[in-house]
C-alpha positions in Angstrom: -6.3 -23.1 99.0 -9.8 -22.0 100.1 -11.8 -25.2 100.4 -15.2 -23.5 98.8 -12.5 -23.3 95.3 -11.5 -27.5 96.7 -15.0 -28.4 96.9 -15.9 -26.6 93.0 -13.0 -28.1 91.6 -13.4 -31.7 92.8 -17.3 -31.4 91.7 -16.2 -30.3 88.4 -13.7 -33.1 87.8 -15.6 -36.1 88.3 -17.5 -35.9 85.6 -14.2 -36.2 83.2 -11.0 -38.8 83.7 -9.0 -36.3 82.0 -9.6 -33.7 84.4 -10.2 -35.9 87.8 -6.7 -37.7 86.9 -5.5 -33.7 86.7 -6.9 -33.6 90.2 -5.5 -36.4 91.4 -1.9 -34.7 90.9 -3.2 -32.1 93.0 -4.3 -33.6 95.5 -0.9 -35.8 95.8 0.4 -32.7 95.9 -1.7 -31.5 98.8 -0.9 -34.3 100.9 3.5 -34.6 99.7 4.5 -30.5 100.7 7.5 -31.3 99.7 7.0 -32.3 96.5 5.2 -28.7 95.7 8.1 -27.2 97.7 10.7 -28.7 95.1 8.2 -28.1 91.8 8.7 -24.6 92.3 12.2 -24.8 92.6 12.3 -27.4 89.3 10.7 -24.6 87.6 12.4 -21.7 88.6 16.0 -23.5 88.5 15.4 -26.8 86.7 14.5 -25.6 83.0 18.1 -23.6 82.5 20.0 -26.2 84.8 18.8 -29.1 83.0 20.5 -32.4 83.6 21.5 -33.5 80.5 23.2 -30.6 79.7 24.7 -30.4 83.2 26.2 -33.7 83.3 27.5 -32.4 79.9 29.2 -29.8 80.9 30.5 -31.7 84.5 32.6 -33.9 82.4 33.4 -31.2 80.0 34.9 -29.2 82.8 36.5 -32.2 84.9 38.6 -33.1 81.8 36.4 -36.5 82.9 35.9 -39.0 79.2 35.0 -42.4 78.8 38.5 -43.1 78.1 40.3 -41.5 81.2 42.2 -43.6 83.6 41.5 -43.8 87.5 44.5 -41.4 87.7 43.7 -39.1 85.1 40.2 -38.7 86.7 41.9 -38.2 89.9 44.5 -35.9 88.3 41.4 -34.0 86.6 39.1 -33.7 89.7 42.1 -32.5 92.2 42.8 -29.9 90.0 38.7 -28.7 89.4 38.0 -28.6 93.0 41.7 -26.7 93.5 40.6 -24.4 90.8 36.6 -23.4 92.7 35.1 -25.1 89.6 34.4 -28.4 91.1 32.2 -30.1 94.2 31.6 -33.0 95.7 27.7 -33.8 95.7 25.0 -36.5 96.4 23.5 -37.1 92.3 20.9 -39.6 90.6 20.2 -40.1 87.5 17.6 -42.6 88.2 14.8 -43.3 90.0 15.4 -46.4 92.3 16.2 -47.0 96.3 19.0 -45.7 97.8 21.1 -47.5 95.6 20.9 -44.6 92.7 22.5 -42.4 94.7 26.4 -41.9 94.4 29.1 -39.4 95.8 30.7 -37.9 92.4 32.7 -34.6 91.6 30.2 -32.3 89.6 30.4 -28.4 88.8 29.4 -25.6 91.3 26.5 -24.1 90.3 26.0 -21.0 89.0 24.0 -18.2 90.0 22.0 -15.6 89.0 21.7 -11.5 90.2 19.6 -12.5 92.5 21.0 -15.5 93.9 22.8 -16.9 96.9 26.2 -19.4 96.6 25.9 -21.0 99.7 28.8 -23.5 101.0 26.4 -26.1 103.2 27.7 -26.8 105.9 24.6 -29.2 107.0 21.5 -30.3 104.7 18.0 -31.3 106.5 16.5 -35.0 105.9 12.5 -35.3 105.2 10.1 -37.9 103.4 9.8 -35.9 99.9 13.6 -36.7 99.8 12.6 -40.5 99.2 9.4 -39.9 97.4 11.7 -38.1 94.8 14.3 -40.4 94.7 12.0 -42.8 94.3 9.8 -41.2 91.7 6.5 -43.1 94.2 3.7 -42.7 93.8 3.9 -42.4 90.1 1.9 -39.2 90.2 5.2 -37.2 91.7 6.5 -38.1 88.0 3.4 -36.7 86.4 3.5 -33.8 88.7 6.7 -32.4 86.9 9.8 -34.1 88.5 10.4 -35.9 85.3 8.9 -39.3 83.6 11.7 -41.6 83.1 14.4 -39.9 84.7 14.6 -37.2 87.5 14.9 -33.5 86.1 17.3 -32.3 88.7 20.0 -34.4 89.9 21.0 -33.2 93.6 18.4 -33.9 96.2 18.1 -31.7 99.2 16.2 -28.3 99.7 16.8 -27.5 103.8 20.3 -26.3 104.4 22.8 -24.0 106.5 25.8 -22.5 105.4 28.2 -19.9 105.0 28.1 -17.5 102.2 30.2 -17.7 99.4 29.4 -15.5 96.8 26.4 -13.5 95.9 24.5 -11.9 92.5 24.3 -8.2 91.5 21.6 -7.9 92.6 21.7 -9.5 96.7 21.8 -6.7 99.1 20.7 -8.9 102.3 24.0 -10.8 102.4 28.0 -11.1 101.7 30.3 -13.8 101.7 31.4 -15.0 104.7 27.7 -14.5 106.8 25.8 -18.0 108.2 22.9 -18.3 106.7 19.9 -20.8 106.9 16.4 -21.6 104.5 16.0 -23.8 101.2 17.9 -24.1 98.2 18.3 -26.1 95.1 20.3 -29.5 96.1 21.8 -29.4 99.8 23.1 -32.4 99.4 26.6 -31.2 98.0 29.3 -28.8 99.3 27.9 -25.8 97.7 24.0 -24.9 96.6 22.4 -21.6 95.0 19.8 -20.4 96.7 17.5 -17.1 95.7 17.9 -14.4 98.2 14.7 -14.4 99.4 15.0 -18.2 100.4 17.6 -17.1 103.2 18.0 -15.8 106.6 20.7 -14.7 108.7 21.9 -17.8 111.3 20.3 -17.4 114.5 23.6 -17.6 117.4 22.4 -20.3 119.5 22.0 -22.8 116.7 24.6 -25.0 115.4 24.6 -25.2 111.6 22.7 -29.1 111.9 20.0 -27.4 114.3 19.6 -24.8 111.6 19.4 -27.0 109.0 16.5 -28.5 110.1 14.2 -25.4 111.0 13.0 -24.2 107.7 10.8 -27.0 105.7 9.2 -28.5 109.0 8.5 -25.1 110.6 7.0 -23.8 107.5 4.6 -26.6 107.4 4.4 -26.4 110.8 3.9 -22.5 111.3 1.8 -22.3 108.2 -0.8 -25.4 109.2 -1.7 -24.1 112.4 -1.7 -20.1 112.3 -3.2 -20.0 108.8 -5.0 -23.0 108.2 -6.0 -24.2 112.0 -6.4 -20.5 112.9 -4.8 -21.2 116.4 -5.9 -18.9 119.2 -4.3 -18.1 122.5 -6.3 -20.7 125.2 -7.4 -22.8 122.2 -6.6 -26.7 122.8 -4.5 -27.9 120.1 -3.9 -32.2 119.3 -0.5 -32.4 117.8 -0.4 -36.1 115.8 2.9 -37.2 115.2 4.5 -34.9 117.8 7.6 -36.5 117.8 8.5 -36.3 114.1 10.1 -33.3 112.3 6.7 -31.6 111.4 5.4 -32.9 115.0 8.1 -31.5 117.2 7.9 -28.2 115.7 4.4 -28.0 116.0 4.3 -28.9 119.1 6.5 -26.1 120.1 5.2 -23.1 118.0 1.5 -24.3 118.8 2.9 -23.1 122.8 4.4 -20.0 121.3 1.2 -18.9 120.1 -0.5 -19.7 123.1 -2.2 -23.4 122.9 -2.5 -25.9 125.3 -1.2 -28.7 123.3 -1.0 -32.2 123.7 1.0 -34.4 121.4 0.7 -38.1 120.6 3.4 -40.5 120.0 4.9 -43.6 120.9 6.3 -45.2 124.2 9.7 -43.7 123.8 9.0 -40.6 122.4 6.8 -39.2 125.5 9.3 -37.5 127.5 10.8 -36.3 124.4 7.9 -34.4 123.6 6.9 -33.5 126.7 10.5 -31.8 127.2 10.1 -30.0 124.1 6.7 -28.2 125.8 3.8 -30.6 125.2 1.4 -29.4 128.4 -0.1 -33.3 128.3 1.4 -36.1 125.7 -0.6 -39.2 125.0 1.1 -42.7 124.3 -0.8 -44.1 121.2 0.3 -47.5 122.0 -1.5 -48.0 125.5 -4.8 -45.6 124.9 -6.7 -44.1 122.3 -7.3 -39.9 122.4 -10.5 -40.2 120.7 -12.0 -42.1 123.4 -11.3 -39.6 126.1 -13.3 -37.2 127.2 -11.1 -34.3 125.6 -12.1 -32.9 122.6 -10.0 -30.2 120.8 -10.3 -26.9 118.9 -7.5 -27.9 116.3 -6.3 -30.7 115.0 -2.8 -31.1 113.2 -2.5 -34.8 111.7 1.1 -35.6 110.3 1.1 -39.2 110.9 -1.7 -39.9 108.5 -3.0 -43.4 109.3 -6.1 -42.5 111.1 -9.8 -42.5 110.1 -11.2 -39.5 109.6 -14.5 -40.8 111.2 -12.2 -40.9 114.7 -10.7 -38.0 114.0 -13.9 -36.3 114.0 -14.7 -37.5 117.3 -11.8 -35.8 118.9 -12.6 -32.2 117.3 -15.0 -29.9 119.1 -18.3 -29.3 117.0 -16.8 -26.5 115.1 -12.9 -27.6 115.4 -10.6 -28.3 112.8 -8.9 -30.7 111.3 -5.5 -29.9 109.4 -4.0 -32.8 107.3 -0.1 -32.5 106.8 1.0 -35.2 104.9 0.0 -39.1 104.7 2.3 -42.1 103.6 1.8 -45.5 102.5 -0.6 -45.7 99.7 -0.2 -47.5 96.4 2.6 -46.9 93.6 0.0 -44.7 91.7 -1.6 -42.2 93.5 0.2 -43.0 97.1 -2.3 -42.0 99.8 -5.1 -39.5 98.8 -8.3 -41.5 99.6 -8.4 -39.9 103.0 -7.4 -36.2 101.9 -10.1 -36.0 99.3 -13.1 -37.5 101.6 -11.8 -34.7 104.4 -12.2 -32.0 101.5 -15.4 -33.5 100.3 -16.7 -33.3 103.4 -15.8 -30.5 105.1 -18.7 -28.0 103.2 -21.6 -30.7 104.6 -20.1 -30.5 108.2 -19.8 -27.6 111.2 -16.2 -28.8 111.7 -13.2 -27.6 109.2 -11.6 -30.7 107.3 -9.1 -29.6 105.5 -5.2 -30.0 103.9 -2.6 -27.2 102.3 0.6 -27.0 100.5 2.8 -25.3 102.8 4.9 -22.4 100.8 8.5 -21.2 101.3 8.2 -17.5 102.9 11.2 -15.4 103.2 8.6 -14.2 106.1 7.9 -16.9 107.4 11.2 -17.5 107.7 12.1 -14.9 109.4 9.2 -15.4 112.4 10.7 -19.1 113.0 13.7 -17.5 113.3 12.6 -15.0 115.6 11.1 -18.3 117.4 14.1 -19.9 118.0 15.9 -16.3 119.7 13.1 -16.0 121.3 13.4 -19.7 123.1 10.8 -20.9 121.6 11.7 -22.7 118.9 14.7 -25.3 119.0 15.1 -28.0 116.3 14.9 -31.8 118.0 18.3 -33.7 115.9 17.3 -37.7 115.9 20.9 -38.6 113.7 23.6 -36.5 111.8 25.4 -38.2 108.6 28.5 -37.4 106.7 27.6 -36.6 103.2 28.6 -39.8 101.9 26.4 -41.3 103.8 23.4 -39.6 102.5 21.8 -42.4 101.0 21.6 -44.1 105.0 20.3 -40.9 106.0 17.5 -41.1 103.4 16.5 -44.9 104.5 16.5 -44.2 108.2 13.8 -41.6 107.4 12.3 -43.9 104.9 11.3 -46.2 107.6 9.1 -43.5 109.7 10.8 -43.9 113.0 12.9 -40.9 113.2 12.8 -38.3 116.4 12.7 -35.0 115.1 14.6 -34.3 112.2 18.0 -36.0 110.5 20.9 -33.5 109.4 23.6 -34.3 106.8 27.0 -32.8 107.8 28.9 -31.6 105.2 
């Protein structure tokens, strides 16, 4: 979003609630890229796979009523799943903690000409998992997820897998070829995905490294060669290096030719200096604004900084890329900071700004030409069987995770 278009907009809204509370949905937006991520897949999927009408038809097919017995369910299921009509999958119908979430037998999707049956082998982890599960801040209900009730019922977007069937119209693929990308809910044994949203499995990742390339690198690729403009020689600050988002950016900020330094904790410095990082700060025993380094490009994912320090740290005309922020209230979550950088930026020489990152069947093809290059490997804190989703989603939940967490289904 060009920030001249930020800057009119903002101006325009504060003169009416109506259309600054509008604003405020986009700007929650702005800082959650997850949450846009998964709006566009709610309305391209959601509206003609809508969950009432799904779980409809799930018990309609599983021979599953109110009156069954344990066996007859049993019975029922068995023979679905025998059949290819039946899957076993992560569902809510709530919003809540990890408690919502339950392991049940629901249909396969179904998919369109142009669309993708994907068996998952392994499902990525990230925050907008737990913001949707949640429904928090409130504004990812306004924002078209659903009021009272999630619209979709399987969480998950990253994912790796095998082909199992494709539409009319797919030309890129067949069954039987490892692919990687997004889809609509990973967190089952078998998700559609539009053809576009795939790419062919590099060799030298496993299907949980894969899994875990496409939603951080986008975010990652996206904030620093189109919004932080990143030049060969340029001195890039990578905040948060040793997170999902972090660790990628640290390594595809070297691939396009930065000298990079990333923060993090204690035990994440060798981490991220194995990963490529030419110097790596430890936040807990000094502070990189008060060195004598200043820096061409700034990518923020962590969030909790001021941007009055952040400011020091940029070169005069540097900027400053805001990924994501957590914490927050239960309304609006944690926007203050993302709409004083966009105010801002227009008064200032330096660049203050946030994006959406996008889903790019392009883009996905450059990280994986990344990772056969050498220059791009996923950094796998903790795999979890599928059932065990819901502990996959609280370990991330709590903001200590090293790279990313898989799911292996």
């Amino acid at each position: 979003m060009d920030i001249a278009n930020v800057a009119q907009t903002v101006g325009r809204a504060l003169p009416n609630p109506a259309v600054l509370a509008a604003a405020l949905v986009a700007w929650f937006v702005l800082v959650s890229g997850t949450a846009a991520r998964v709006a566009e897949s709610v309305e391209n999927h959601g509206l003609r796979r809508a969950s009432r009408s799904s779980r409809n038809s799930d018990k309609e097919r599983l021979n599953m009523t109110s009156s069954s017995t344990g066996r007859e369910v049993a019975a029922a299921t068995e023979s679905a799943i025998g059949e290819g009509i039946a899957m076993r999958a992560i569902v809510q119908d709530t919003y809540g903690s990890t408690e919502v979430l339950a392991l049940e037998n629901i249909s396969r999707p179904e998919i369109g000409d142009d669309e993708v049956l994907v068996r998952v082998r392994a499902a990525g982890v990230d925050p907008g998992v737990w913001h949707l599960m949640t429904g928090l801040p409130y504004l990812v209900r306004v924002a078209g997820f659903g009021i009272r009730a999630p619209k979709t019922r399987v969480r998950g977007t990253d994912v790796a897998g095998t082909v199992e069937a494709v539409g009319s119209s797919v030309t890129r693929f067949q069954p039987g070829d490892e692919v990687f990308g997004t889809c609509d809910g990973a967190f089952a044994e078998f998700a559609s995905a539009q053809e576009q949203r795939l790419a062919h499995k590099p060799d030298a990742l496993t299907f949980e490294q894969a899994a875990a390339v496409a939603i951080s690198g986008f975010t990652a690729l996206q904030g620093l060669r189109d919004r932080g403009e990143v030049e060969a020689g340029q001195k890039v600050l990578v905040i948060g290096a040793s997170g999902g988002v972090g660790t990628s950016a640290v390594q595809i900020a070297k691939a396009l030719g930065a000298e990079v330094t990333g923060v993090c904790s204690t035990r994440n410095v060798d981490m991220v200096r194995s990963i490529g990082a030419d110097h790596v700060i430890d936040y807990t025993r000094e502070d990189f604004a008060d060195g004598p380094q200043s820096y061409d490009v700034i990518i923020d994912t962590a969030g909790n900084r001021s941007l009055s320090l952040l400011r020091r740290a940029l070169t005069r005309r540097g900027t400053l890329v805001i990924v994501g922020a957590e914490g927050g209230g239960r309304w609006i979550g944690a926007v203050g900071r993302t709409f004083k950088a966009l105010l801002l930026s227009p008064f200032v020489s330096q660049r203050l700004l946030a994006f959406i990152s996008k889903e790019s069947g392009d883009d996905l093809e450059v990280l994986r030409q990344f990772v056969e290059a050498g220059q791009l490997k996923p950094v796998i804190d903790r795999t979890y069987p599928l059932n065990e989703t819901p502990d996959a989603i609280a370990y991330i939940a709590e903001g200590h995770a090293r790279g990313k967490v898989v799911v292996k289904v």
